[in-house]
C-alpha positions in Angstrom: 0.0 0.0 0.0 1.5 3.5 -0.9 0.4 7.0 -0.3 -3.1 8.3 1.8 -4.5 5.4 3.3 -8.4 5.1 2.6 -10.8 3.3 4.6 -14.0 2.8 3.4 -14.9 -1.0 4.8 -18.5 0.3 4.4 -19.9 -3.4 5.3 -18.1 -6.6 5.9 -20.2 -8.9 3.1 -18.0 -10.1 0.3 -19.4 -12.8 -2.1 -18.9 -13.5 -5.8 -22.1 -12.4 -7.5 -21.8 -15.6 -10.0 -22.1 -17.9 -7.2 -25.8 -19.1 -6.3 -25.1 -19.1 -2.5 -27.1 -16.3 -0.5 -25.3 -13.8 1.3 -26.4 -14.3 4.6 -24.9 -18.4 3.6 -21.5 -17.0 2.2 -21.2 -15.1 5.5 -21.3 -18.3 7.1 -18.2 -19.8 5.3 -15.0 -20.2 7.1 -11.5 -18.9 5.5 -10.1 -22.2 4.9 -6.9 -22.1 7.2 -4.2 -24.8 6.2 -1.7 -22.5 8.5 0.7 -25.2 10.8 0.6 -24.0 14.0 2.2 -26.0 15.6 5.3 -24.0 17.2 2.8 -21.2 18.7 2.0 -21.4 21.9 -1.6 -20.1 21.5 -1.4 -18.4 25.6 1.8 -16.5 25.0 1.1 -12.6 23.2 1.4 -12.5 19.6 1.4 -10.2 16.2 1.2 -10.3 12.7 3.7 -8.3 11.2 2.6 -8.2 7.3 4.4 -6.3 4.2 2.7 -5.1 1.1 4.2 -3.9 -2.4 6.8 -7.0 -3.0 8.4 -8.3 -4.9 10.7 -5.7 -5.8 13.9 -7.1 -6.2 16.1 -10.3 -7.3 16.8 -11.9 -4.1 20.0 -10.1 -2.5 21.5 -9.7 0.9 21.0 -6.0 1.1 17.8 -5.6 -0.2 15.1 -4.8 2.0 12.6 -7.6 1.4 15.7 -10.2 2.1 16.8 -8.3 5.1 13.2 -8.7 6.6 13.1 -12.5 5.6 16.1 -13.2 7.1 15.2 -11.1 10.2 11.8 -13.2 10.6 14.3 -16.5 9.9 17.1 -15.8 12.2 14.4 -15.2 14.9 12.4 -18.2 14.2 9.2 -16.0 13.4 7.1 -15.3 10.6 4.7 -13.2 9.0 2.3 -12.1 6.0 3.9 -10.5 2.8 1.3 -9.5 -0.1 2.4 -9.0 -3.6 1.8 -7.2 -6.7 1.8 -7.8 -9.9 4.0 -5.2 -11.7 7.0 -6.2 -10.4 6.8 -9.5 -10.2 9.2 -11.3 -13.1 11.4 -14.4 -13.5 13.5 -12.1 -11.1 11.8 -11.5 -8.4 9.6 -14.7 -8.2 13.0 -16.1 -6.5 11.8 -13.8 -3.6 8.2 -15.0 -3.4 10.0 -18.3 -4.0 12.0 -17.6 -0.8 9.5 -16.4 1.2 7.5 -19.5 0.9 10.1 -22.1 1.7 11.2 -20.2 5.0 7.4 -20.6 6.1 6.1 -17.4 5.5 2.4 -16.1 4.1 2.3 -15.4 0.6 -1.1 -13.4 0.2 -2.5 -10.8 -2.9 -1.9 -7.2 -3.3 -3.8 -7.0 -7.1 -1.5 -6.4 -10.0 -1.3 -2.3 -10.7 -1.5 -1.0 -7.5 -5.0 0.5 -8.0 -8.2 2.5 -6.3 -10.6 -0.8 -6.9 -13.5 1.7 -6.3 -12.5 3.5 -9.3 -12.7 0.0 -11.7 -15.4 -1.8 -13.5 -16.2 -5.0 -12.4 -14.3 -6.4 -14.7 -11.1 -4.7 -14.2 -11.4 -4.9 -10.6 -11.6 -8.6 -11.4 -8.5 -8.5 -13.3 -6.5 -7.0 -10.9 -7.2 -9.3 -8.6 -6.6 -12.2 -10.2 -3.8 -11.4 -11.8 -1.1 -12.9 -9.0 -3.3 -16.1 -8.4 -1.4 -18.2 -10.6 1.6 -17.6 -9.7 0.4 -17.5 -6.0 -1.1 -20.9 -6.4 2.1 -22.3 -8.4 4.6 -21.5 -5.3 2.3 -22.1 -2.8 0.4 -25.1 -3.7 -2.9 -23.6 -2.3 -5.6 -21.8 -3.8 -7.0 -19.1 -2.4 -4.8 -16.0 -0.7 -6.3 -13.1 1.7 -6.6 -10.2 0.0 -5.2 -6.7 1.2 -7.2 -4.1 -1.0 -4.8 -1.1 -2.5 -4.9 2.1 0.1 -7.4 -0.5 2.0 -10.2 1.0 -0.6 -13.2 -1.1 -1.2 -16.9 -0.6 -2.1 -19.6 -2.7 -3.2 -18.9 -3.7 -6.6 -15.7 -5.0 -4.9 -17.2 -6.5 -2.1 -19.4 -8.7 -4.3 -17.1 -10.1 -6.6 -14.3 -11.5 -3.7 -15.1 -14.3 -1.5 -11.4 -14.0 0.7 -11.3 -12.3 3.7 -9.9 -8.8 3.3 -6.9 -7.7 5.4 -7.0 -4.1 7.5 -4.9 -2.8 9.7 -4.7 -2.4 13.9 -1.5 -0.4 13.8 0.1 1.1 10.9 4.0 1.6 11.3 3.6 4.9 8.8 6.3 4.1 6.4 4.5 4.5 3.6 4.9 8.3 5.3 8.6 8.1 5.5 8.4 7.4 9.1 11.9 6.3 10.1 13.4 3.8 11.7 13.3 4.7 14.9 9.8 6.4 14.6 8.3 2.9 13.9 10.6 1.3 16.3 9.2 3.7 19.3 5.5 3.3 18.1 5.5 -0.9 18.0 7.9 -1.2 21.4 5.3 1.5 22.9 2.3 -1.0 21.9 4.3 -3.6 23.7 5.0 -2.1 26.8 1.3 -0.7 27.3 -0.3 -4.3 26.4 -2.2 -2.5 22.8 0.2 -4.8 20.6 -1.2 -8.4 21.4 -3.0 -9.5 18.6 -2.8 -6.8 15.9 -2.1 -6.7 12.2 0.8 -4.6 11.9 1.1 -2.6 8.3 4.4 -2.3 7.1 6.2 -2.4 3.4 9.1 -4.7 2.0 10.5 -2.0 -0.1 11.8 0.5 3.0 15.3 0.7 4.2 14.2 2.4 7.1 11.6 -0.7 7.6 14.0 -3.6 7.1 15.8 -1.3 9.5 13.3 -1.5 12.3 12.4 -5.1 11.7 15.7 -6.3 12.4 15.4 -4.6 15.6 11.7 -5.3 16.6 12.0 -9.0 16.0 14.5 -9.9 18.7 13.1 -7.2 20.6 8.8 -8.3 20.3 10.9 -12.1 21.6 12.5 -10.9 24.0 9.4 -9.6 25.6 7.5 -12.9 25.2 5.6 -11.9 22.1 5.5 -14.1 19.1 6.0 -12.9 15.4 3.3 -14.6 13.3 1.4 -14.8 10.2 -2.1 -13.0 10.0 -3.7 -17.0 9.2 -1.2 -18.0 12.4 -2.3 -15.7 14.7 -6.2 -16.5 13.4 -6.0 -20.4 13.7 -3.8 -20.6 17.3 -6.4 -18.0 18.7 -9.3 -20.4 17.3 -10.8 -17.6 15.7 -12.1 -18.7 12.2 -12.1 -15.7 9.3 -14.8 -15.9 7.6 -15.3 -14.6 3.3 -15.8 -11.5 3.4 -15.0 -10.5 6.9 -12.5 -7.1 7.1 -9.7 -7.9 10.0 -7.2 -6.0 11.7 -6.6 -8.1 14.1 -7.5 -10.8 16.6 -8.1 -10.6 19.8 -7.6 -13.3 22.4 
């Protein structure tokens, strides 16, 4: 997500307006979870960091994305990274690639970057579906949450997708040029005052200042007890199901 951040969640009811189910039915369905949970203690604090606007480069040591990764893998943590679709090329799948095989969420940030409010159906549609095959190729799965551009949604968006949209409870502000230390203060201040336990963090792969504070956070969220998680994780250890078309910015206990 870049720029002004939009909110206009103006109902939670997503469903795909080709499918015969009734919306009050597709409310019903549960966000089928296949995350392994099985190193999470489910009573110890927890937060899904998550990173949008990836891939953006051929996997390299001092790249940003790779300095997160290996942040999250040195740590023995995880978390969520969404990706687009225009910079995403026989180059930078190696990162997706990557991301996958160290455990981490691979999940769909549309293919242009777009206001969906401002698209037909159909090109709303297309943007969307643009990363799935290469989503489902890596990943072996096939559906991905789905964190709307500028978290911008209306109706016509609403009923066409039948994933669970991802939100925000605390946004780190890089997108703002917030530095390092500016997000460091704002997550280790969540910590200390008990707000950080169970959010959806926003954050973005392509940020010096970010990989920056990640490499700190990480050691530092563990140290304090907390555990660094995907969003599915966090939703499955907490026995919270996410249901299609359900907006979510975090989970609480």
């Amino acid at each position: 997500m870049r720029g002004r951040l939009f909110y206009r969640f103006m109902a939670d009811a997503i469903f795909d307006i080709n499918d015969p189910q009734s919306l009050e039915d597709k409310m019903r369905e549960n966000w089928n979870n296949e995350a392994d949970i099985t190193w999470i203690d489910p009573k110890k604090p927890m937060v899904a960091l998550s990173f949008d606007d990836g891939p953006v480069d051929p996997v390299s040591e001092t790249s940003p994305a790779i300095r997160i990764q290996n942040a999250l893998r040195d740590s023995g943590m995880h978390a969520t990274f969404f990706y687009w679709g225009n910079t995403f090329n026989e180059g930078t799948r190696a990162e997706i690639e990557r991301a996958q095989e160290l455990g981490f969420e691979i999940a769909n940030h549309t293919k242009t970057h777009p206001h969906l409010p401002e698209l037909s159906v159909e090109e709303m549609k297309a943007e969307v579906e643009y990363m799935l095959p290469v989503l489902k190729e890596i990943s072996g799965r096939e559906k991905f949450l789905l964190r709307p551009p500028y978290l911008d949604v209306n109706e016509a968006l609403r009923e066409m997708i039948d994933v669970p949209l991802i939100s925000c409870g605390l946004d780190s502000m890089d997108w703002a040029q917030a530095t390092a230390k500016q997000m460091i203060d704002k997550i280790a201040k969540a910590c200390e005052n008990d707000s950080l336990d169970g959010k959806i963090v926003l954050m973005h792969e392509t940020y010096d200042a970010t990989a920056e504070a990640v490499e700190f956070l990480v050691p530092y969220l563990k140290a304090k007890g907390y555990q660094v998680v995907t969003i599915s994780e966090m939703f499955k250890a907490r026995g919270k199901d996410m249901q299609a078309g359900h907006v979510y910015g975090e989970c609480p206990q």
